[in-house]
DSSP file (Angstrom, degrees, kcal/mol; ACC not computed):
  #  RESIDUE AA STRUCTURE BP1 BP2  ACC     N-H-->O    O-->H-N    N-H-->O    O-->H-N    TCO  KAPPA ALPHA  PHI   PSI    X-CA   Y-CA   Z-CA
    1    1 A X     >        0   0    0      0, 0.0     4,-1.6     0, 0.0     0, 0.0   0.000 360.0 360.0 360.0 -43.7  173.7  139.5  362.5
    2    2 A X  T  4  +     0   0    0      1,-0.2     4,-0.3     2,-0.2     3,-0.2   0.881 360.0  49.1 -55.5 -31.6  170.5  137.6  363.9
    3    3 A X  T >> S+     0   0    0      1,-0.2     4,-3.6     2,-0.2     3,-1.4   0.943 103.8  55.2-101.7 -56.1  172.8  135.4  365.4
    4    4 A X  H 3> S+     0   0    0      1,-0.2     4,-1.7     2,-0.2    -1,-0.2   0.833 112.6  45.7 -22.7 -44.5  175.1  137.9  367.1
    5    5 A X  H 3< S+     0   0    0     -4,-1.6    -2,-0.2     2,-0.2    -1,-0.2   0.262 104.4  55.8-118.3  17.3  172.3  139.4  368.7
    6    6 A X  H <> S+     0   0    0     -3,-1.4     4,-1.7    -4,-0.3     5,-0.5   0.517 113.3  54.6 -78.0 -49.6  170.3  136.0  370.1
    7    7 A X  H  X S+     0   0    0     -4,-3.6     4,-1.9     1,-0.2    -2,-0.2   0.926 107.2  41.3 -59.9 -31.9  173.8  135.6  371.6
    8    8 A X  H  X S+     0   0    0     -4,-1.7     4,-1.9    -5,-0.3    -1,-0.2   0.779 113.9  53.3 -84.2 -13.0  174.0  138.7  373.2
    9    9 A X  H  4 S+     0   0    0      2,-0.2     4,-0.2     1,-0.1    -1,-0.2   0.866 109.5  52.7 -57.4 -35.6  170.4  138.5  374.5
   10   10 A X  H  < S+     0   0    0     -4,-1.7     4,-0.3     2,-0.2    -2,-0.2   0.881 107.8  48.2 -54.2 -65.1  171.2  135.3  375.8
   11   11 A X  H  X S+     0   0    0     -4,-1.9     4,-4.4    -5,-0.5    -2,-0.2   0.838 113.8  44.7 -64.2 -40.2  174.1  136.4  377.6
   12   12 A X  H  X S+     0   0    0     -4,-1.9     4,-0.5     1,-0.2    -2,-0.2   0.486 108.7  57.6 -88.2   5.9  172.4  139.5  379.3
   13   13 A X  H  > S+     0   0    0     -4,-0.2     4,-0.5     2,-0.2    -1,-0.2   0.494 108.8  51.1-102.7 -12.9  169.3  137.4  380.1
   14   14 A X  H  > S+     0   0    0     -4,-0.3     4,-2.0     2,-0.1     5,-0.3   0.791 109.6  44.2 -85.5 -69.2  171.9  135.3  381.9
   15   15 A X  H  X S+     0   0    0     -4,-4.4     4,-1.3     1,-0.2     3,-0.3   0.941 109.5  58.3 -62.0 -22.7  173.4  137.8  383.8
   16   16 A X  H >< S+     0   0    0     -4,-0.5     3,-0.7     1,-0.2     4,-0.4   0.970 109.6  44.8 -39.1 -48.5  170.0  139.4  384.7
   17   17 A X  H 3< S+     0   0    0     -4,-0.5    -1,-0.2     1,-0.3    -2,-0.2   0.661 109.6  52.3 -88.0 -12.9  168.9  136.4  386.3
   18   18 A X  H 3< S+     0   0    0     -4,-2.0     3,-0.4    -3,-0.3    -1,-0.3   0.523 104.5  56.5 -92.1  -5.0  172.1  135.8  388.1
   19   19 A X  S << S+     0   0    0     -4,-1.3    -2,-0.2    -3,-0.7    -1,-0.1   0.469 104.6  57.3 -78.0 -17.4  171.8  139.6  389.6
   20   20 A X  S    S+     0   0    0     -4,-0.4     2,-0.1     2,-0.0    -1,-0.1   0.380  78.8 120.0 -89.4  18.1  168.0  138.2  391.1
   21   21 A X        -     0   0    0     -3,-0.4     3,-0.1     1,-0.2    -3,-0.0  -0.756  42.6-176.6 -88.0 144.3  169.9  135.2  393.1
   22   22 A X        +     0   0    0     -2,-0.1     3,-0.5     1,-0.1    -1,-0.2  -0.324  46.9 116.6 -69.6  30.0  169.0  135.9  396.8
   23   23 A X  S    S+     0   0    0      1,-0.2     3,-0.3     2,-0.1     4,-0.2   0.599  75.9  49.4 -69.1 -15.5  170.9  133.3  398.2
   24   24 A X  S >> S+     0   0    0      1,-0.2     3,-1.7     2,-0.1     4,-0.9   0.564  73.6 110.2-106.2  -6.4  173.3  136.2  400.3
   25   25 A X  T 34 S+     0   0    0     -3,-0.5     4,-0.2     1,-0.3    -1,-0.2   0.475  72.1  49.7 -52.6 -33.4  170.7  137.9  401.5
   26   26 A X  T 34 S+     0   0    0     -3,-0.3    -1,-0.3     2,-0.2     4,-0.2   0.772 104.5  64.7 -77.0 -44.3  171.2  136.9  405.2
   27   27 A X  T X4 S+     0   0    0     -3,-1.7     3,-0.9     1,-0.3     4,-0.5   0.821 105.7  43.7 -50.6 -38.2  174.7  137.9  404.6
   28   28 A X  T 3<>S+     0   0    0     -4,-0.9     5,-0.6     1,-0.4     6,-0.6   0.770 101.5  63.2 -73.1 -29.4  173.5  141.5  404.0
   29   29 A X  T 3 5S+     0   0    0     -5,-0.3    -1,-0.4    -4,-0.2     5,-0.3   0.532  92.1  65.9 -75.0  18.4  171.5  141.5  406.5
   30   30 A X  T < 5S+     0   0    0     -3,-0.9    -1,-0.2    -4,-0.2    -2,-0.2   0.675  96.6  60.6-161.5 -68.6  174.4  141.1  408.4
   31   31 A X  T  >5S-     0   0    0     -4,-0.5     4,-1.2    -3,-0.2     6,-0.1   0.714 120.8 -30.5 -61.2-135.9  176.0  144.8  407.5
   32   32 A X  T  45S+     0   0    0      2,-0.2     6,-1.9     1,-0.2     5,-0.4   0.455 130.0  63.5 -91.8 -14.2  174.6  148.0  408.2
   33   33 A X  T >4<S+     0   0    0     -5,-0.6     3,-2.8     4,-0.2     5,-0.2   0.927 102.1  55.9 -59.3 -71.7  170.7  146.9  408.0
   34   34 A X  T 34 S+     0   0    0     -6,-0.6    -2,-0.2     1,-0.3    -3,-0.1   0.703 107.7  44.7 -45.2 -47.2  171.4  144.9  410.6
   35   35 A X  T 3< S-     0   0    0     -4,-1.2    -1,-0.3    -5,-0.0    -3,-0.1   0.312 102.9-118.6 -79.8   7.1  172.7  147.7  412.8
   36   36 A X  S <  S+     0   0    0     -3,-2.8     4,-0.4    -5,-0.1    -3,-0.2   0.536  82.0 126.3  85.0   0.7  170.3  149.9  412.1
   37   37 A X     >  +     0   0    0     -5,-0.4     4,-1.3     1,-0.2    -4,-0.2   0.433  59.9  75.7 -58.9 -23.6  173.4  152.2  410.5
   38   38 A X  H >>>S+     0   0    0     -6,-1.9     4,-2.3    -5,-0.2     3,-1.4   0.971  85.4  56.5 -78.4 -39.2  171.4  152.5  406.9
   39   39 A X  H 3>5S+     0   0    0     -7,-0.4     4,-5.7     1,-0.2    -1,-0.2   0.937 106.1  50.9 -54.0 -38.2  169.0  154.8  408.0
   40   40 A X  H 3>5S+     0   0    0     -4,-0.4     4,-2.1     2,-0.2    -1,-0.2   0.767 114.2  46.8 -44.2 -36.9  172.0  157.1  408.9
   41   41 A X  H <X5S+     0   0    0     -3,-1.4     4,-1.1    -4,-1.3     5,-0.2   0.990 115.7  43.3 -61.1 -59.0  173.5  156.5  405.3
   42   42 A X  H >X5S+     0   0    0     -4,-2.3     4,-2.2     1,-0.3     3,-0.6   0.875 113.8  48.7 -98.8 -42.7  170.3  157.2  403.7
   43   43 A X  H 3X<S+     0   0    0     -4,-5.7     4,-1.9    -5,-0.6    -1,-0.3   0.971 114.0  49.5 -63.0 -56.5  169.5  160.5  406.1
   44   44 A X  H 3X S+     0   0    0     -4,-2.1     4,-2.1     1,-0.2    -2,-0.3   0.794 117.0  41.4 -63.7 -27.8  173.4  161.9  405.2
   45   45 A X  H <X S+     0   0    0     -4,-1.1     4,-1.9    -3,-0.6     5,-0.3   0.934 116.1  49.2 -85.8 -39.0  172.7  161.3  401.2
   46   46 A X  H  X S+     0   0    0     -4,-2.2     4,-3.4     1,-0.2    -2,-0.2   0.864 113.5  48.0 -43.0 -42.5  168.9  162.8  401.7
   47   47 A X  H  X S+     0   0    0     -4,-1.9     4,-2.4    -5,-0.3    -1,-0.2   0.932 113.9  46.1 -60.5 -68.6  170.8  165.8  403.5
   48   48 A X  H  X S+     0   0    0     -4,-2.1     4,-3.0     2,-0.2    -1,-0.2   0.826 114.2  49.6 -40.6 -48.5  173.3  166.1  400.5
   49   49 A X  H  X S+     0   0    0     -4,-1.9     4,-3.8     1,-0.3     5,-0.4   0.972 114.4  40.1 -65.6 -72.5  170.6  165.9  398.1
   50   50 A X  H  X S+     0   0    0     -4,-3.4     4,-1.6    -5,-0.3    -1,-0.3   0.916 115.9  50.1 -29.6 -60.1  168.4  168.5  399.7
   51   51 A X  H >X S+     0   0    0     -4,-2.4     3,-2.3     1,-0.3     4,-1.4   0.948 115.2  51.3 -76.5 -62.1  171.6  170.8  400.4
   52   52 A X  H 3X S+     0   0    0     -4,-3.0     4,-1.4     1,-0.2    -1,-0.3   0.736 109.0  45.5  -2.9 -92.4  172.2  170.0  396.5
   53   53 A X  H 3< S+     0   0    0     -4,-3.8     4,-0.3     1,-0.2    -1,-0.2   0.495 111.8  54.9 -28.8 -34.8  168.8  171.0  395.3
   54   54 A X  H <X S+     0   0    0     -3,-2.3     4,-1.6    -4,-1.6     5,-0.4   0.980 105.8  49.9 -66.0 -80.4  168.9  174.4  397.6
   55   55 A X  H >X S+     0   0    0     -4,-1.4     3,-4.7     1,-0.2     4,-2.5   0.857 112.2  52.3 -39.9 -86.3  172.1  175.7  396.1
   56   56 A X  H 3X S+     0   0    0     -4,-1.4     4,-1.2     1,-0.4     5,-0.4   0.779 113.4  37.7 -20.6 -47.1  170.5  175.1  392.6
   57   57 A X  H 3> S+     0   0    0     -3,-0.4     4,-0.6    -4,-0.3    -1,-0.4   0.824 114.7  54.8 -87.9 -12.2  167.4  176.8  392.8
   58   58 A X  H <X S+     0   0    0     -3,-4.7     4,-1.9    -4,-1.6    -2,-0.2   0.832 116.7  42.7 -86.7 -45.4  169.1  179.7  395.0
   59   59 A X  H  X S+     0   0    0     -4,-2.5     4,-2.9    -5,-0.4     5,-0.3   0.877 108.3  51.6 -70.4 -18.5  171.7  179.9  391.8
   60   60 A X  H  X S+     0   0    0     -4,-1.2     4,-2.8    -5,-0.5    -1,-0.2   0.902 110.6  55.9 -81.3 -35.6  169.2  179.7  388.9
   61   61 A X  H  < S+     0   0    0     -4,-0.6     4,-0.4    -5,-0.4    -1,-0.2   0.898 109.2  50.4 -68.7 -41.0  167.3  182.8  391.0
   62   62 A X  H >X S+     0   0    0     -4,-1.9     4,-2.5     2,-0.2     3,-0.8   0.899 107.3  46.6 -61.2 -54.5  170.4  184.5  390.8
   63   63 A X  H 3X S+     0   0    0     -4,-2.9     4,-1.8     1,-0.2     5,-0.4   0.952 113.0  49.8 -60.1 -57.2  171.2  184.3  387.1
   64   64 A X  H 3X S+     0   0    0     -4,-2.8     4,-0.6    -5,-0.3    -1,-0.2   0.748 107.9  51.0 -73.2   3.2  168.1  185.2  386.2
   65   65 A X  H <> S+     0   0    0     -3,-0.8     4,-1.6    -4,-0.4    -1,-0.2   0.786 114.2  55.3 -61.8 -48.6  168.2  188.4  388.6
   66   66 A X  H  X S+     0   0    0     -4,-2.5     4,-1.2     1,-0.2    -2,-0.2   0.884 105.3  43.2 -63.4 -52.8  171.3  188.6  386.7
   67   67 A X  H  < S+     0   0    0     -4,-1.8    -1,-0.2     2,-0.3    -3,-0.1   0.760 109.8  58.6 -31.8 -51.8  169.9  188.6  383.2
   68   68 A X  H >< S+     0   0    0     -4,-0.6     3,-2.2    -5,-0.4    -1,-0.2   0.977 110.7  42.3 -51.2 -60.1  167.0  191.0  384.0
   69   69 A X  H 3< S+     0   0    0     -4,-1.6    -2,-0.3     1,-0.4    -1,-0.2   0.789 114.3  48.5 -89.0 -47.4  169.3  193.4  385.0
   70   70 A X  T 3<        0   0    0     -4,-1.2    -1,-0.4     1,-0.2    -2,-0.2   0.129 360.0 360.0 -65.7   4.9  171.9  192.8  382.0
   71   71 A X    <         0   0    0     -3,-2.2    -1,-0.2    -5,-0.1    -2,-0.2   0.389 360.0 360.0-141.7 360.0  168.9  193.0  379.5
């Protein structure tokens, strides 16, 4: 059993350290960093998020309107 699970430590200590390589980095910068496009990504998920977050607390306000009223 010990030995099973030095191997699989082993193995996921390998792929960790091959997930740090920065050798592509340049490549990335390349994409949608490079054109200044990410901030656009990252404002449309922020947007979603928010719009998310809104509905949720607007529903929860409602069900428990609802409950008072049911109770």
């Amino acid at each position: 059993m010990k030995y099973v699970i030095g191997t699989l430590s082993c193995l996921l200590l390998c792929l960790y350290n091959y997930a740090q390589d920065t050798s592509g980095v340049n490549e990335v910068a390349t994409g949608l960093r490079a054109d200044g496009k990410i901030y656009v990504v990252v404002a449309v998920v922020v947007t979603i998020l928010l719009g998310l977050v809104i509905y949720l607390i607007s529903l929860d306000r409602k069900i428990s309107r609802l409950e008072k009223q049911g109770t």
